[in-house]
FITOR-318113 format. One record per residue (C-alpha): x, y negated, z; residue in one letter; residue number from 1. Coordinates in pm, whole numbers, plus 50000, padded with zeros to 5 digits. Layout:
<r <X, Y, Z>, a, NUM> ...
END
This chain:
<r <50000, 50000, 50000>, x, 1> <r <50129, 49635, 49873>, x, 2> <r <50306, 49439, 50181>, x, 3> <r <50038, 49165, 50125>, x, 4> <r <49754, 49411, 50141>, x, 5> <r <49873, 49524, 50465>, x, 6> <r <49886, 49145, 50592>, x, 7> <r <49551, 49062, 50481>, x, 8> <r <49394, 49400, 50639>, x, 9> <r <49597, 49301, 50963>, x, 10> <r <49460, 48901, 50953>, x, 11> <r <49075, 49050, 50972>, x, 12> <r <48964, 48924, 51336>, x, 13> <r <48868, 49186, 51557>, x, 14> <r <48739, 49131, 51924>, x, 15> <r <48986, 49179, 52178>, x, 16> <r <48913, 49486, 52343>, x, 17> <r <48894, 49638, 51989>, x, 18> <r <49193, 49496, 51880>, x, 19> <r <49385, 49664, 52228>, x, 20> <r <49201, 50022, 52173>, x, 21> <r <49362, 49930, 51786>, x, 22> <r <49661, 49871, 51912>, x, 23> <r <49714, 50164, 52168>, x, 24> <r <49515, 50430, 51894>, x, 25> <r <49805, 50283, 51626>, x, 26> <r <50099, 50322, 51888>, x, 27> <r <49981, 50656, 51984>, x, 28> <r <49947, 50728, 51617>, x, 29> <r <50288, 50596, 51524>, x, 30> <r <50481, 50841, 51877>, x, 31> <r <50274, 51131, 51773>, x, 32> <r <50352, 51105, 51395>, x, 33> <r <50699, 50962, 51512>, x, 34> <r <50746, 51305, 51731>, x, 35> <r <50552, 51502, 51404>, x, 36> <r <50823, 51358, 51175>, x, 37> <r <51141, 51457, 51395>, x, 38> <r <50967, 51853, 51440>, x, 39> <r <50914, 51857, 51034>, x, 40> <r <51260, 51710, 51032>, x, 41> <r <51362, 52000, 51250>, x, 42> <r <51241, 52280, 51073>, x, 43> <r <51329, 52127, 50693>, x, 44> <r <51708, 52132, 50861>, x, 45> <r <51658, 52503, 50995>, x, 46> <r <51484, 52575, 50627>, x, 47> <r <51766, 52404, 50419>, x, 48> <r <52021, 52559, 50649>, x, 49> <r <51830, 52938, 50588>, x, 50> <r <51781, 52843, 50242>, x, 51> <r <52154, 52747, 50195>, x, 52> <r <52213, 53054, 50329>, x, 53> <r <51975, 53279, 50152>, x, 54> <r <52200, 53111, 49811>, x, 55> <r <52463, 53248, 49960>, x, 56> <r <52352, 53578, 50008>, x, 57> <r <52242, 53526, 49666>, x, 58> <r <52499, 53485, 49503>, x, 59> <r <52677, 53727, 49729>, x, 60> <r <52417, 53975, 49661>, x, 61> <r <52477, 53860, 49259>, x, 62> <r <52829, 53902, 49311>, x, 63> <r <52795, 54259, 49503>, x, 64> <r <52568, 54362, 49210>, x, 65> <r <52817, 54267, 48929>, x, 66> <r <53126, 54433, 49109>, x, 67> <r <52913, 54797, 49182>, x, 68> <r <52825, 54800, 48855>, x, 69> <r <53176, 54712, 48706>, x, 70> <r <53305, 54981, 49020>, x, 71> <r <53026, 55226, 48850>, x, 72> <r <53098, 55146, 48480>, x, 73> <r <53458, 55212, 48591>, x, 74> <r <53393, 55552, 48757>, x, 75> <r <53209, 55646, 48451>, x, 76> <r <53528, 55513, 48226>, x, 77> <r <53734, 55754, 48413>, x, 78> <r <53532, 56061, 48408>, x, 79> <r <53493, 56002, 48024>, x, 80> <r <53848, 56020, 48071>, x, 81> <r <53904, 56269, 48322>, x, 82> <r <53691, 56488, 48102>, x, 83> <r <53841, 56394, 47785>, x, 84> <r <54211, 56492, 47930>, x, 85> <r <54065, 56809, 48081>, x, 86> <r <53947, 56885, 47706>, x, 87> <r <54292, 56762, 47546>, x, 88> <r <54455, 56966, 47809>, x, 89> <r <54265, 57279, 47720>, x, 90> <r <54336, 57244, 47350>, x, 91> <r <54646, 57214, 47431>, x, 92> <r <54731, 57469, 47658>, x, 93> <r <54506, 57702, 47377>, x, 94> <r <54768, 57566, 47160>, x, 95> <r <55110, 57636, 47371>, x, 96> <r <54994, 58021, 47423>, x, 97> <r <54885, 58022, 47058>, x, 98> <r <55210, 57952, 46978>, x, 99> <r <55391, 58096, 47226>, x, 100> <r <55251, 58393, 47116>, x, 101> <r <55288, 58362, 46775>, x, 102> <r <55712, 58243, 46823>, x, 103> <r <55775, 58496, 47043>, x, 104> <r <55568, 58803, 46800>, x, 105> <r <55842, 58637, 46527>, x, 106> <r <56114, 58567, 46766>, x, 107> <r <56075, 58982, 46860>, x, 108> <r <56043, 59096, 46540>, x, 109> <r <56379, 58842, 46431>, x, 110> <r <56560, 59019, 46745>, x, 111> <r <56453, 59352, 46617>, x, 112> <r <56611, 59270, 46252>, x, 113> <r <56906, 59098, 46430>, x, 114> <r <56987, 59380, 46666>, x, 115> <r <56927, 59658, 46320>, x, 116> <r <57165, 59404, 46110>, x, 117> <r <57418, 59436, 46370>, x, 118> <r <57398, 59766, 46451>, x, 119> <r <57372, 59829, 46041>, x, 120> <r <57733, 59622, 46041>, x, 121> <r <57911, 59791, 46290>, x, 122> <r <57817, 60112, 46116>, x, 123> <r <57936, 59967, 45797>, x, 124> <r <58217, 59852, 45960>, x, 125> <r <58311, 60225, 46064>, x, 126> <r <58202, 60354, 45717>, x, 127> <r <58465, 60096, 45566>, x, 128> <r <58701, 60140, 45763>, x, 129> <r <58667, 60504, 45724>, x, 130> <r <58706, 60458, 45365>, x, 131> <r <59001, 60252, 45416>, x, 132> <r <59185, 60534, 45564>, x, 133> <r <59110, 60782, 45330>, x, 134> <r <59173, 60536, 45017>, x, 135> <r <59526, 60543, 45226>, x, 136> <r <59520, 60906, 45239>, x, 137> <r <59414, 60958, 44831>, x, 138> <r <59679, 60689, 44779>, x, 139> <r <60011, 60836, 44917>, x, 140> <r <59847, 61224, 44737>, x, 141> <r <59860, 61030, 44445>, x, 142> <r <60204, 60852, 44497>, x, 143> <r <60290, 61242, 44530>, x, 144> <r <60175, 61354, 44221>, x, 145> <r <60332, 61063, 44074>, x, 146> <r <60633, 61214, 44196>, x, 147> <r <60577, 61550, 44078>, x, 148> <r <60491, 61480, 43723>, x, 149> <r <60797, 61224, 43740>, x, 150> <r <60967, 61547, 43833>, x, 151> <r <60809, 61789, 43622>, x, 152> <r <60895, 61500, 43353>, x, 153> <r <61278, 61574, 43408>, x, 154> <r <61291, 61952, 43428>, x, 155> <r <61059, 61956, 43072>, x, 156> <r <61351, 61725, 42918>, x, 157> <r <61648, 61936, 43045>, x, 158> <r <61413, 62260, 42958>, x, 159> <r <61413, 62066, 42610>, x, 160> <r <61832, 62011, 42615>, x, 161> <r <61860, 62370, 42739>, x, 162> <r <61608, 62520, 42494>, x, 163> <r <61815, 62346, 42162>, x, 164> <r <62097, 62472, 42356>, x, 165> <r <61951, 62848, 42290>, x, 166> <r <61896, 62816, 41923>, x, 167> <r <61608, 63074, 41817>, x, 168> <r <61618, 63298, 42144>, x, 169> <r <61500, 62942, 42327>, x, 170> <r <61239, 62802, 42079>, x, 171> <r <60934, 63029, 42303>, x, 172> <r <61113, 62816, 42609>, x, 173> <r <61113, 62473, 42427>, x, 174> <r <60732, 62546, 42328>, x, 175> <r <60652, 62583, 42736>, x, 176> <r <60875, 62280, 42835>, x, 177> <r <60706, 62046, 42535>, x, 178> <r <60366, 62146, 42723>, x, 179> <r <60515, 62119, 43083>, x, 180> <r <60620, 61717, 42956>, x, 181> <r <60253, 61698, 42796>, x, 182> <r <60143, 61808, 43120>, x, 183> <r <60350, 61563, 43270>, x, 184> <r <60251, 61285, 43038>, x, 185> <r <59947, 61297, 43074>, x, 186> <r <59960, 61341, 43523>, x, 187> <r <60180, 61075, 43532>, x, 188> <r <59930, 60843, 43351>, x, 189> <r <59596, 61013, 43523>, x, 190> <r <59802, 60898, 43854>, x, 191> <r <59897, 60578, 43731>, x, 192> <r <59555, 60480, 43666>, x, 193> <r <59414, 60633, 43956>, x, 194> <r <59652, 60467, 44190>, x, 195> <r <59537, 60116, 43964>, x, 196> <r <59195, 60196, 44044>, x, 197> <r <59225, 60315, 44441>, x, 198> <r <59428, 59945, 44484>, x, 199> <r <59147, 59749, 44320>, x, 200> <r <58935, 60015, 44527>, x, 201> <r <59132, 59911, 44834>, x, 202> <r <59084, 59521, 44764>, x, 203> <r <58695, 59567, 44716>, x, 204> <r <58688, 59750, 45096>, x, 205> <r <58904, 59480, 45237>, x, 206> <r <58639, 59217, 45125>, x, 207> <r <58374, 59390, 45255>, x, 208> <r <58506, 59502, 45562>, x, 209> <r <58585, 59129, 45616>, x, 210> <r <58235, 58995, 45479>, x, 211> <r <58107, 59276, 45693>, x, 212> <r <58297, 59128, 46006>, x, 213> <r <58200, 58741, 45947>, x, 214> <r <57808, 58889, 45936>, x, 215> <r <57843, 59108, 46249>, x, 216> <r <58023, 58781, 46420>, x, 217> <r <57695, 58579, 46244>, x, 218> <r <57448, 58856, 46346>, x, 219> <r <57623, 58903, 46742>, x, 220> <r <57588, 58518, 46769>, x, 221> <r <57245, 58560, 46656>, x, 222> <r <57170, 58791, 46912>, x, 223> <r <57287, 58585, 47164>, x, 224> <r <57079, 58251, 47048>, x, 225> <r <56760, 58509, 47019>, x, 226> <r <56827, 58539, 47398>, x, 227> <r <56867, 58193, 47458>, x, 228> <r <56532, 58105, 47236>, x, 229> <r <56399, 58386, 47467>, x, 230> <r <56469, 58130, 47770>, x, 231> <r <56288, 57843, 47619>, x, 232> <r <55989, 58025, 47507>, x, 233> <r <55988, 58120, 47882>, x, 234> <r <56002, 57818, 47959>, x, 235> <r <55664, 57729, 47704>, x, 236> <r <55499, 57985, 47917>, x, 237> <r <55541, 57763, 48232>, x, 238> <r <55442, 57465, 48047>, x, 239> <r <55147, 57628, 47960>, x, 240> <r <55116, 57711, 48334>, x, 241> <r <55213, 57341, 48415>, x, 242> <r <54893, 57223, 48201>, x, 243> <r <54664, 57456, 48373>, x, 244> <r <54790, 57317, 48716>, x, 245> <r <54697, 56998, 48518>, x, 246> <r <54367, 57093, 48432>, x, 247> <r <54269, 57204, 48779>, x, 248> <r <54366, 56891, 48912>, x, 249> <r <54207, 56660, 48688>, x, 250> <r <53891, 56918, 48738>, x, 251> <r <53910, 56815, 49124>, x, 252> <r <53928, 56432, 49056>, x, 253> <r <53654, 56418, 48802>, x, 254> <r <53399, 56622, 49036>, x, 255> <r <53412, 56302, 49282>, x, 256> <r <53449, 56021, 49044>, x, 257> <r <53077, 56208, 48913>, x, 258> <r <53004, 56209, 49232>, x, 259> <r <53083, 55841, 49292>, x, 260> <r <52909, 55732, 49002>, x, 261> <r <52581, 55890, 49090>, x, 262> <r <52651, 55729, 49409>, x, 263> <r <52704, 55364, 49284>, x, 264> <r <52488, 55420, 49009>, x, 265> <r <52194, 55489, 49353>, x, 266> <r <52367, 55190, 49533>, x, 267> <r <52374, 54992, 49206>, x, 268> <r <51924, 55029, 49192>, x, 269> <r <51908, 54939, 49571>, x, 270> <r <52150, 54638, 49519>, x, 271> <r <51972, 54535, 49212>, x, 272> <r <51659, 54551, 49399>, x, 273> <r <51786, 54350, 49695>, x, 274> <r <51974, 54110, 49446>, x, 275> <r <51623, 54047, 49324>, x, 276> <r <51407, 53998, 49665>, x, 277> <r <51712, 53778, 49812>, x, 278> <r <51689, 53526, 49475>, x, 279> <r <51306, 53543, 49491>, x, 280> <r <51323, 53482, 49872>, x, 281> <r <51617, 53214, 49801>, x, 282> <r <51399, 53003, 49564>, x, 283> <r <51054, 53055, 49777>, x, 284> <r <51291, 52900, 50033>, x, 285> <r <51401, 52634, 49848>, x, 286> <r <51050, 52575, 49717>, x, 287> <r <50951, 52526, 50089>, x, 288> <r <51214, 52326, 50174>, x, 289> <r <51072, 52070, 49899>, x, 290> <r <50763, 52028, 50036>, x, 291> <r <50860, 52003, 50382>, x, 292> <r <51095, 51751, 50254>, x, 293> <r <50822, 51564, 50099>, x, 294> <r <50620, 51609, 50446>, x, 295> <r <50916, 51445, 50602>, x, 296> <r <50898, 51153, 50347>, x, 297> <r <50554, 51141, 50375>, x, 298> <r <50576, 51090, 50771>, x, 299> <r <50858, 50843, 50731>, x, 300> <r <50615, 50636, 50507>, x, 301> <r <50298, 50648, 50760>, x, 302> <r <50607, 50584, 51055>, x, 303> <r <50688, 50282, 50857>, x, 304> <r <50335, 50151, 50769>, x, 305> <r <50314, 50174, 51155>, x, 306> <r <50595, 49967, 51202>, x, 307> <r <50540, 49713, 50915>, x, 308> <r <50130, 49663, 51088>, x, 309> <r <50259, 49432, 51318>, x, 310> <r <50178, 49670, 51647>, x, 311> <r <50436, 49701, 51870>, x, 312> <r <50606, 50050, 51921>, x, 313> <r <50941, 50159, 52107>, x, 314> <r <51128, 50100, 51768>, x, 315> <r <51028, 49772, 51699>, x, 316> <r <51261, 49552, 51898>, x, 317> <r <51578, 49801, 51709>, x, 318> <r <51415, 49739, 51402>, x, 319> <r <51417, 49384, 51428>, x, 320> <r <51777, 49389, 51569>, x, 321> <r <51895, 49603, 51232>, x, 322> <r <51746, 49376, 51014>, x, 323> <r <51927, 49055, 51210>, x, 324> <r <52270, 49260, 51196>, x, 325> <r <52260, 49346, 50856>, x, 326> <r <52157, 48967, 50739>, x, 327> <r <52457, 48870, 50997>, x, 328> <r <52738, 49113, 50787>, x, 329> <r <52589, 48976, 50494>, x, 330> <r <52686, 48626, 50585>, x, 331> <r <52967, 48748, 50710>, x, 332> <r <53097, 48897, 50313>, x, 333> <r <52946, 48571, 50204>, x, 334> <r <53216, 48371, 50366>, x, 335> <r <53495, 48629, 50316>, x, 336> <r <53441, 48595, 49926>, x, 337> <r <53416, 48221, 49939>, x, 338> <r <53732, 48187, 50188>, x, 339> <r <53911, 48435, 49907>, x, 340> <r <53988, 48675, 50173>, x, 341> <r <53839, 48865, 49864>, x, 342> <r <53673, 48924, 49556>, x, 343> <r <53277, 48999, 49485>, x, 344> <r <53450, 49289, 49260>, x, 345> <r <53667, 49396, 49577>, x, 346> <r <53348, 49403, 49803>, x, 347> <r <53205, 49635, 49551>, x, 348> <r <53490, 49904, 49463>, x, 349> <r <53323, 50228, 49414>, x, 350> <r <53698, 50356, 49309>, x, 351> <r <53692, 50529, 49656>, x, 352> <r <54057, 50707, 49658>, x, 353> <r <54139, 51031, 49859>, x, 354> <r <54352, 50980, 50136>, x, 355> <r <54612, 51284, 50088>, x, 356> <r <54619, 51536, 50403>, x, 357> <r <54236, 51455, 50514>, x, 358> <r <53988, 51719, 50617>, x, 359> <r <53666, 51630, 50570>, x, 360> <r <53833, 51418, 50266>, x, 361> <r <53885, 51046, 50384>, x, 362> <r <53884, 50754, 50100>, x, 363> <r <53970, 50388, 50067>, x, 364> <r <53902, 50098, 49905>, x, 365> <r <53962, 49742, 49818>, x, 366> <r <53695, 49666, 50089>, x, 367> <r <53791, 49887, 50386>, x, 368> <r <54081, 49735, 50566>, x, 369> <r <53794, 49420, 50511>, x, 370> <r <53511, 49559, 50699>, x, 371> <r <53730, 49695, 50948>, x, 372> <r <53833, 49330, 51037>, x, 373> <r <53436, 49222, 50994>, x, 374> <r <53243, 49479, 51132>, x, 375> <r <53387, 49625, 51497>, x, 376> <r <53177, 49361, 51691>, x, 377> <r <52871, 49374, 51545>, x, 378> <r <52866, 49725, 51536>, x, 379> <r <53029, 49795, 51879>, x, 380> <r <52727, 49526, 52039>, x, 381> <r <52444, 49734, 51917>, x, 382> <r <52545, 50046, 52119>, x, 383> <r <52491, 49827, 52449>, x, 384> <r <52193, 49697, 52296>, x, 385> <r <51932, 49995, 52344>, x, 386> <r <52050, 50299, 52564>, x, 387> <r <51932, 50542, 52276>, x, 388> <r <52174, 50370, 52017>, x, 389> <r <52440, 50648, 51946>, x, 390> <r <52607, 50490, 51621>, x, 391> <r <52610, 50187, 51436>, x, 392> <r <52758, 50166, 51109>, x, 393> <r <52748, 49997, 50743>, x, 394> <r <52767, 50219, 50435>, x, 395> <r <52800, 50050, 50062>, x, 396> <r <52505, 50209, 49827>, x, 397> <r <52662, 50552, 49744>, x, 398> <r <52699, 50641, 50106>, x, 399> <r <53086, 50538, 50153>, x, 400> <r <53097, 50476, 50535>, x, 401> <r <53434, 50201, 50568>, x, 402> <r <53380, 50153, 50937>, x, 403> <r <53258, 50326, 51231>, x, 404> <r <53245, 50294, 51549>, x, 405> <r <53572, 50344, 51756>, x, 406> <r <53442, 50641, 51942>, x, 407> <r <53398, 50795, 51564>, x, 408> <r <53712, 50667, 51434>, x, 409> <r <53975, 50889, 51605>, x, 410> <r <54278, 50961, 51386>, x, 411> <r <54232, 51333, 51238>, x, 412> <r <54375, 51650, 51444>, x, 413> <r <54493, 51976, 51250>, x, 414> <r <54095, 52101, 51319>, x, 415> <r <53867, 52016, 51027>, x, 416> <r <53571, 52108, 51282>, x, 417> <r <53686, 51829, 51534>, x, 418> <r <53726, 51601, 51252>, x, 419> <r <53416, 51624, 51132>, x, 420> <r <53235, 51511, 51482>, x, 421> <r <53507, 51289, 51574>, x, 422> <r <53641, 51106, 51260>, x, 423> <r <53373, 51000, 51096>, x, 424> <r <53531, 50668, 50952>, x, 425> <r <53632, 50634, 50569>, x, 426> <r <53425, 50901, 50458>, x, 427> <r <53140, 50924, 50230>, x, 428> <r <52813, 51062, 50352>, x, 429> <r <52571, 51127, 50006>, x, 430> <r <52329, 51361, 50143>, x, 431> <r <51959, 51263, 50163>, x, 432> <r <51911, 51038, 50457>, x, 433> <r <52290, 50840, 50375>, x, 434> <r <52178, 50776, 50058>, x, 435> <r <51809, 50682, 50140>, x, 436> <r <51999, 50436, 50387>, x, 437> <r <52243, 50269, 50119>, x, 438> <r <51995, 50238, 49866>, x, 439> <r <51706, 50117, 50035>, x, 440> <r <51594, 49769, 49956>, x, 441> <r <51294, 49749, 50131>, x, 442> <r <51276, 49518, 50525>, x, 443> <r <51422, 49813, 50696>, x, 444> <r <51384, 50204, 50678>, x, 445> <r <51341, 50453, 50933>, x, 446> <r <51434, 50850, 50882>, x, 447> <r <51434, 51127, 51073>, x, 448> <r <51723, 51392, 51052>, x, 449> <r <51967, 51647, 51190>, x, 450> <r <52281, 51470, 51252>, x, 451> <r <52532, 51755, 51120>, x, 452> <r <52830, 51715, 51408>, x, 453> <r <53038, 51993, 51263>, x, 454> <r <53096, 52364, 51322>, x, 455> <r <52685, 52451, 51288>, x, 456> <r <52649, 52137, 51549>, x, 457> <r <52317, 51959, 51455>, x, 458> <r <52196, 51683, 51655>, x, 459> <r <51803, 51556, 51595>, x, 460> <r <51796, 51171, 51565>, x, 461> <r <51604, 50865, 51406>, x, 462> <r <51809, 50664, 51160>, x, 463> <r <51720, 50305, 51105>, x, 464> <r <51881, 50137, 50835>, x, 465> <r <51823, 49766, 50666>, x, 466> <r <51968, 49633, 50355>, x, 467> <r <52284, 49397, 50318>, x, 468> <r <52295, 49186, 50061>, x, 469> <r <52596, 48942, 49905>, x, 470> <r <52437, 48639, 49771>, x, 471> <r <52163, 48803, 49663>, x, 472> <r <52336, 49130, 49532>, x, 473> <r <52268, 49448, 49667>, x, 474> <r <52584, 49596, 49876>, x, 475> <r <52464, 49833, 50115>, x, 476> <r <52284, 49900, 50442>, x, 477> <r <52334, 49913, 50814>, x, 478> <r <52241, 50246, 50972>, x, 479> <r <52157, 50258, 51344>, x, 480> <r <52138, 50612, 51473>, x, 481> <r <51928, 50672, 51778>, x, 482> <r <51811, 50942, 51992>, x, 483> <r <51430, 51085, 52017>, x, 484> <r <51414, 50975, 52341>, x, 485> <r <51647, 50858, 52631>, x, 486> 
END
């Protein structure tokens, strides 16, 4: 309802005793809705907070779901596997006795033909040398007859000389001693050739007995590499009992990776299922939270309406105070900027920068080392000013909090918990009811909210806030933070 509507509808006269019950029924109104708004307050904290958490579990829950199913897609990767090298395995152990088999029917059947071909040389050998010795033997008989006929030869020529000698009585003589040297002739040449013969004989045997050595040596080495190659097919054999020892492993890891992957694959449907519920539950939640939130804004409207009606409640002598404060620190930036202390663009810097080593972060700007010149004795009065007052403080309009109070302003310890209750200063504080505060142009506005202290600490209070403005432009607001009640 316009401001001007509301002063019109408060200028009707009313008779006095109505115009008391009025009053009392609207300040009754104003602590019941004020005590309404800080419950609703309450429970749209406890909401958030559950609903924060519920987005949590979430995405937790979201999280849980996408690693079972990666652990499950996984398990199922390496049972493909597991069941794939058992198969692999298999065919190749089929293989390795195949073979083995098959090298070792040849390998047999080589030794066989090795052992025959050396047993076949040495008997050659004998043969040969056999041979040898009697080609000796037919050799010096021959030499012998060579001898003889040489011999025979001589006694047919002086049989000859003696048979001229005779004359007629020795021509019968000279007949038997032309046949003797025929005889002779013909012995002598028989033996000649023969002997010709028996040495190329004798040459031929010497090859072969030495051909017939070199492949006994070949086949004897043979023999012995067949034994070797006997070793390593041996050895095949315990690969092949190796990969069976393989295979019944890999058969005792895949029976509980299948058993795992049923598993996750049953875990995986009840996660999914929770996953589900806890996002359903998350959003009802956060739907909830909405429209408490706009209960909260609704009460914080009716609070103010209450406030702006003229009738006098236990907030209206702070609200009148803010709105005096803040018009005093505007006056106050007013005369900074026209004294040159500093700029209108200084007293606006939103280029808040980090202060390194800060947790909760701490920022600065042109402004700060400003307001924390300006603001310590205006801010420091209003906590003697009403016993409720816990914190007084100006924040620019995107929640950046320069300069607190001196209790808040303690330099930061090592413990971000501490911190956050105890140095409060420099930091910037966007959520809902800072920014509502900042931005808010109207006379004054007053929000309820849980003051979050740090660690989980929450602490219910009213926050008052009225604007600031710099010749007419917009900086900021004062916040006043009270308690429910003394």
């Amino acid at each position: 309802m316009p401001d001007d509507d509301i002063a019109h509808r408060h200028q009707v006269p009313l008779p006095d005793p109505d115009q008391a019950r009025l009053a009392r029924a609207m300040n009754v109104i104003g602590s019941q809705i004020g005590e309404l708004s800080v419950n609703i307050a309450d429970a749209n904290g406890m909401i958030g907070d559950v609903s924060s958490s519920m987005s949590r579990q979430a995405d937790e829950f979201h999280a849980l779901t996408r690693d079972i199913s990666a652990i499950a897609q996984s398990n199922r990767t390496v049972a493909e596997a597991s069941q794939g090298a058992v198969a692999a395995a298999r065919e190749t152990q089929s293989g390795l006795d195949t073979t083995t088999r098959s090298v070792n029917g040849i390998l047999v059947n080589a030794v066989s033909d090795i052992k025959s071909m050396a047993s076949s040389a040495t008997e050659i050998t004998a043969v040969l040398d056999t041979v040898a010795v009697q080609i000796k033997e037919i050799h010096s008989f021959l030499e012998a007859i060579q001898g003889i006929a040489t011999q025979t030869q001589l006694l047919a020529v002086n049989a000859g000389i003696m048979a001229a000698h005779a004359g007629e009585a020795g021509r019968g003589f000279a007949v038997v001693a032309d046949a003797v040297k025929q005889l002779a002739d013909k012995t002598g040449t028989v033996s000649r050739d023969m002997v010709a013969r028996l040495q190329t004989l004798r040459g031929t045997v010497d090859r072969l007995q030495k051909q017939n050595a070199d492949n006994e040596a070949v086949a004897t080495l043979a023999f012995r590499r067949s034994t070797e190659i006997e070793e390593e097919l041996r050895k095949f054999a315990g690969f092949s009992d190796s990969v069976a020892g393989m295979i019944s492993e890999i058969e005792r890891i895949g029976t509980p990776v299948q058993e795992t992957s049923r598993a996750c694959a049953t875990v995986l449907a009840k996660v999914s299922d929770l996953d589900t519920q806890v996002h359903d539950s998350a959003h009802m939640l956060t739907t909830a939270s909405e429209k408490i939130g706009r209960l909260v804004s609704f009460s914080e409207n009716v609070i103010g309406e209450v406030a702006e009606s003229g009738v006098e409640t236990e907030d209206t002598p702070l609200i009148r105070e803010c709105i005096a404060r803040a018009g005093e620190i505007g006056s106050l930036f007013e005369e900074a900027v026209r004294a040159g202390a500093l700029t209108m663009n200084d007293l606006f810097d939103e280029s808040y920068q980090p202060l390194p080593g800060t947790d909760p972060v701490q920022h600065m700007t042109r402004f700060t080392l400003h307001t924390d010149r300006l603001l310590p004795p205006i801010q420091e009065a209003m906590l003697g000013f009403d016993p409720r007052v816990t914190f007084c403080a100006a924040v620019d309009r995107n929640g950046y909090l320069p300069t607190h109070n001196r209790i808040f302003s303690k330099p930061q310890s090592a413990d971000p918990v501490w911190n956050a209750g105890n140095c409060r200063n420099r930091r910037i504080f966007n959520d809902r009811t800072g920014l509502a505060a900042g931005r808010n142009t109207k006379p004054f506005l007053l929000q309820t909210y849980r003051r979050d202290m740090g660690g989980g600490n929450y602490v219910l209070m009213k926050d008052l806030s009225a604007p600031i403005l710099v010749a007419g432009r917009h900086w900021g607001g004062l916040r006043i933070g009270f308690k429910i009640s003394v």
